[in-house]
C-alpha positions as a Markdown table, in Angstrom:
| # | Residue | x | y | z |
|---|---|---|---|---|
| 1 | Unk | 74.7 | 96.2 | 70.8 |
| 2 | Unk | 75.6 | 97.3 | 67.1 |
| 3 | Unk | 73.0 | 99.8 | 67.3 |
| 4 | Unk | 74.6 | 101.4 | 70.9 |
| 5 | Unk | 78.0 | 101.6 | 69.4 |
| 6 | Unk | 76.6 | 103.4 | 66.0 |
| 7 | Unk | 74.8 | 105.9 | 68.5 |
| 8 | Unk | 78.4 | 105.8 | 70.2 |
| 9 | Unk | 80.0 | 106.9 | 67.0 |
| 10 | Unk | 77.2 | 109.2 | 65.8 |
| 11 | Unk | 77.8 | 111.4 | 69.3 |
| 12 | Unk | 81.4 | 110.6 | 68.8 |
| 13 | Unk | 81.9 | 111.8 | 65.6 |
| 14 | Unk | 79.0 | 114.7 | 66.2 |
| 15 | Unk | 80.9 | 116.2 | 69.7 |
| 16 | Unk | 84.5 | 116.3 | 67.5 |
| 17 | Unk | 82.5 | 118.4 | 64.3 |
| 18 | Unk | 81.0 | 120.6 | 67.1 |
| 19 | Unk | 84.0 | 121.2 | 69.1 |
| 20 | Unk | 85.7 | 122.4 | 66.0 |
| 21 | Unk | 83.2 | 124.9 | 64.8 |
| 22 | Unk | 82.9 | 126.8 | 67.8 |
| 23 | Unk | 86.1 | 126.9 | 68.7 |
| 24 | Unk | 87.5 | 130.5 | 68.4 |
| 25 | Unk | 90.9 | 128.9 | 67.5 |
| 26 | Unk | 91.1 | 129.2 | 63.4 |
| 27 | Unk | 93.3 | 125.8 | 63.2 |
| 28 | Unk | 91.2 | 124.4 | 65.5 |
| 29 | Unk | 88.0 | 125.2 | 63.1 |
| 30 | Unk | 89.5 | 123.9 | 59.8 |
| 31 | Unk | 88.8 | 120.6 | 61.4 |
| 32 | Unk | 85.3 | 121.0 | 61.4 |
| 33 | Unk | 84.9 | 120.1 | 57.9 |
| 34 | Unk | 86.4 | 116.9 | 57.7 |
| 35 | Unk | 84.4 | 115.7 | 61.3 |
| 36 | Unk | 81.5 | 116.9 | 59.5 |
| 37 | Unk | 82.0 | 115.0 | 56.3 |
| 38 | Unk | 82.8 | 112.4 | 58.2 |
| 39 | Unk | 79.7 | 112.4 | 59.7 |
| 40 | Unk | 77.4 | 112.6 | 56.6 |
| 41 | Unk | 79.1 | 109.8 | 54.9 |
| 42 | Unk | 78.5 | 107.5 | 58.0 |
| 43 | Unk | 75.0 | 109.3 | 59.2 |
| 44 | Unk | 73.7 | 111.1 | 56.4 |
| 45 | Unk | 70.7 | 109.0 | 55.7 |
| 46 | Unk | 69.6 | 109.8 | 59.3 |
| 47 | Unk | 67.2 | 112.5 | 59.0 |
| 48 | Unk | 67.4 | 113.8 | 62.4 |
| 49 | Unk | 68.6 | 117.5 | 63.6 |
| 50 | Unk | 72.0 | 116.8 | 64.1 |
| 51 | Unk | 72.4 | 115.5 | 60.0 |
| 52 | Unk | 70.5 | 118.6 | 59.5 |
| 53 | Unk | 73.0 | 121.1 | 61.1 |
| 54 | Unk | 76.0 | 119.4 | 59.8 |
| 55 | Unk | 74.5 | 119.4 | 55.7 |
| 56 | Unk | 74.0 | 122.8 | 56.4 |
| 57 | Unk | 77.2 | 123.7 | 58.1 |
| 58 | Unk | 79.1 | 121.8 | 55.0 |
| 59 | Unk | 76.5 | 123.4 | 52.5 |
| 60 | Unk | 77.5 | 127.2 | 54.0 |
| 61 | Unk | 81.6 | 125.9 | 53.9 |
| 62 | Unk | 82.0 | 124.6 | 50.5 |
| 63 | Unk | 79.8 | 127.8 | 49.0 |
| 64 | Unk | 82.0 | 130.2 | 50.8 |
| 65 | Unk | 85.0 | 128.2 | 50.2 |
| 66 | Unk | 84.1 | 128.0 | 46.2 |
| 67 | Unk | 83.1 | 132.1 | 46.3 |
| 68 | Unk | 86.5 | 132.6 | 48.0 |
| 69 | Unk | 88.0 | 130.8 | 44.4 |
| 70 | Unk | 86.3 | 133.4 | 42.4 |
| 71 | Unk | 86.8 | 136.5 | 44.8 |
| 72 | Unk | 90.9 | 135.0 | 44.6 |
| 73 | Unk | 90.5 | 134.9 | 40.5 |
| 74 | Unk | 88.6 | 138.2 | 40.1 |
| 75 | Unk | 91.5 | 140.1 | 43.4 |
| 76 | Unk | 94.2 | 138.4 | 40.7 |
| 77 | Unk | 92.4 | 140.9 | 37.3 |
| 78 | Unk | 92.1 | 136.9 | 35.5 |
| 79 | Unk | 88.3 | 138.1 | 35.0 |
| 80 | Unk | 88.1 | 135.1 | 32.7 |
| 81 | Unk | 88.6 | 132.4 | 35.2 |
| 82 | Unk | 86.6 | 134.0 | 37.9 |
| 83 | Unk | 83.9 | 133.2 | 35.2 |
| 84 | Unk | 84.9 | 130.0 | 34.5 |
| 85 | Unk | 84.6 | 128.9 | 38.1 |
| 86 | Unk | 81.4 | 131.1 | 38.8 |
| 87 | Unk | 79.2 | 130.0 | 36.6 |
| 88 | Unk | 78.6 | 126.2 | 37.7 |
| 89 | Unk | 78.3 | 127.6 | 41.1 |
| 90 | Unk | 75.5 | 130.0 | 40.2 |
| 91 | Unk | 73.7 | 127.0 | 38.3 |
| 92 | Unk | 73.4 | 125.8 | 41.9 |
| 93 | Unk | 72.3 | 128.4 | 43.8 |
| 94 | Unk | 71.7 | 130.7 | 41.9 |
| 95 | Unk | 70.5 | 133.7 | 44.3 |
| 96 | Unk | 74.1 | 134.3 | 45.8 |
| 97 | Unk | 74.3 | 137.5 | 45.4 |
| 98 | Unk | 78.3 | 137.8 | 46.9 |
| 99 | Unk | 79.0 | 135.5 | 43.6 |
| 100 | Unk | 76.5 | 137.8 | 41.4 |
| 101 | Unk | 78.1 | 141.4 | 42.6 |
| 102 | Unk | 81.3 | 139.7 | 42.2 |
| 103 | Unk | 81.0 | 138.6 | 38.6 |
| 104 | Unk | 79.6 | 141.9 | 37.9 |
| 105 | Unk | 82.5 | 143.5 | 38.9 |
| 106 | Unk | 84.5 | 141.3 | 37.3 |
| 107 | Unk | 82.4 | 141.6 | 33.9 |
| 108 | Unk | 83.0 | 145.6 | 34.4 |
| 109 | Unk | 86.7 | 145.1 | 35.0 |
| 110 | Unk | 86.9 | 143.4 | 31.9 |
| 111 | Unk | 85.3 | 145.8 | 29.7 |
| 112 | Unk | 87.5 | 148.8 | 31.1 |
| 113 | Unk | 90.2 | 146.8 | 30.0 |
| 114 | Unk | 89.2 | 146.5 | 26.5 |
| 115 | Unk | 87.9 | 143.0 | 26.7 |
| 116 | Unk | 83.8 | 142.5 | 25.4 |
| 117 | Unk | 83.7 | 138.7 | 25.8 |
| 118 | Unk | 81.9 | 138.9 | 28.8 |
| 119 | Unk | 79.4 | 141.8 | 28.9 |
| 120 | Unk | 76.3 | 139.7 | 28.1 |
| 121 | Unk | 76.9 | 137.6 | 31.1 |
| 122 | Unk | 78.0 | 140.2 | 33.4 |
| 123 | Unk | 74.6 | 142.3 | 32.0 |
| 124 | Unk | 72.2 | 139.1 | 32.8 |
| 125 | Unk | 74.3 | 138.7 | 36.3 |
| 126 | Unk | 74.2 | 142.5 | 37.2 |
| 127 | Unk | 70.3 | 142.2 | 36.4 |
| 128 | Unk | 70.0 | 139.0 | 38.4 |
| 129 | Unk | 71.5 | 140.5 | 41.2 |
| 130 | Unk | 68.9 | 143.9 | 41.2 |
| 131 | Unk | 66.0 | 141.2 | 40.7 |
| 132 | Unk | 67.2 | 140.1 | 44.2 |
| 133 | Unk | 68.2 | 143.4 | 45.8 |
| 134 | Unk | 64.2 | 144.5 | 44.9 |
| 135 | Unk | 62.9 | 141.1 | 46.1 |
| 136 | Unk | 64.4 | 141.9 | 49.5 |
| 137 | Unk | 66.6 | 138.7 | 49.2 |
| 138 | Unk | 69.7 | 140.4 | 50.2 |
| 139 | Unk | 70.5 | 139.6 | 54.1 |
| 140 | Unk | 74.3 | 141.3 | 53.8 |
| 141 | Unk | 74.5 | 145.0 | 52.7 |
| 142 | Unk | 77.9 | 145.4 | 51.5 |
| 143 | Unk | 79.1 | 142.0 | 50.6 |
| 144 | Unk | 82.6 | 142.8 | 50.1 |
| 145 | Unk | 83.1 | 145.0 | 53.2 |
| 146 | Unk | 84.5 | 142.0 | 55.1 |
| 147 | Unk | 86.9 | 141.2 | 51.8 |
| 148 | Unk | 88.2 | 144.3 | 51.1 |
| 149 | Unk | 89.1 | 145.4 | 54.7 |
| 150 | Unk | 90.6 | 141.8 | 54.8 |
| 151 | Unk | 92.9 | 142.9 | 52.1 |
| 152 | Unk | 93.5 | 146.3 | 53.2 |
| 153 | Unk | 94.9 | 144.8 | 56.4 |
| 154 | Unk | 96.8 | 142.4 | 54.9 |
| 155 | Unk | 98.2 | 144.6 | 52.6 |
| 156 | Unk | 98.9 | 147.9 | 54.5 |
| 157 | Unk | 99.8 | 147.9 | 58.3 |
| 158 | Unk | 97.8 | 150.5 | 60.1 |
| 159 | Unk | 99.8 | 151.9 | 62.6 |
| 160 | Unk | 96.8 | 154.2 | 63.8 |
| 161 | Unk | 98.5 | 157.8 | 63.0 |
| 162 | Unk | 96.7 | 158.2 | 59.8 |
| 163 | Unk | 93.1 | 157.9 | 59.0 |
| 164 | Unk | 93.4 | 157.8 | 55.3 |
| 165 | Unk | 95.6 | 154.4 | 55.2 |
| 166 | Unk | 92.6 | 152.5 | 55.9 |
| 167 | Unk | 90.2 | 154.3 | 53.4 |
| 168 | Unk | 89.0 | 152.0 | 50.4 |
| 169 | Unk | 88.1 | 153.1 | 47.1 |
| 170 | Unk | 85.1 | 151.7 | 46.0 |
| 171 | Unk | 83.3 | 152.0 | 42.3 |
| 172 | Unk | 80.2 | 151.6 | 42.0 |
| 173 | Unk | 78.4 | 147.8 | 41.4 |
| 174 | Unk | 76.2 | 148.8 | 38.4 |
């Protein structure tokens, strides 16, 4: 009996993390982290494909959600911080290139404004990041694309009459 109601809970608790990620509903997918925790705290040790799906599902979340940090620090010019937070995430995975480009950026930024604290590191990150782009290890294209037109529509209201509202001006990465 013990072991029906664990497989009870496990579908449970399994059917809640799913209905929340592919729900098109953005509060609705917000809970999908918590089910999923949930789920590899109770069921983690089960080395099945469901355990599989949600690691990587919370994997994928908390690496976007700690690159959204450092995008955040680098949108608010406080180069330093976007550093400070970067760096430990780059010890552990240390081929995202979204986090690379965007410390290189950052590291840029910096030095137009004067500051040379951080051109080694944004040097060894810009190099890291070509290492990658030549190793065919880059899936995305234009990493930020996604970010800035985010911002752009947040910022300027497009009300279709002119083309040039929606035009981004873009530097380039190295």
């Amino acid at each position: 009996m013990p072991s029906q109601q664990s497989d009870n809970d496990k579908e449970s608790l399994y059917a809640q993390f799913s209905e929340s990620r592919k729900s098109i509903d953005p509060d609705q997918q917000k809970f999908a982290y918590p089910a999923a925790k949930a789920f590899l705290l109770r069921f983690g040790g089960d080395n099945d494909i469901y355990a599989k799906k949600v690691q990587r599902f919370v994997d994928e979340y908390e690496r976007q959600v700690h690159d959204s940090e450092v995008f955040k620090a680098y949108g608010a010019k406080n180069y330093v911080k976007a550093f400070e937070l970067g760096h430990p995430l780059l010890k552990k995975t240390p081929e995202d290139f979204f986090l690379l480009a965007t410390l290189t950026e950052a590291g840029f930024e910096n030095a137009l404004a004067g500051n040379a604290g951080l051109n080694t590191e944004t040097v060894d990150y810009a190099r890291k990041a070509i290492q990658l782009i030549e190793a065919g290890k880059v899936t995305r294209a234009d990493p930020f694309k996604a970010w800035r037109l985010r911002a752009v529509s947040l910022t300027q209201p497009w009300d279709g009459s002119s083309r040039t509202s929606c035009r981004l001006k873009r530097r380039p990465l190295f």
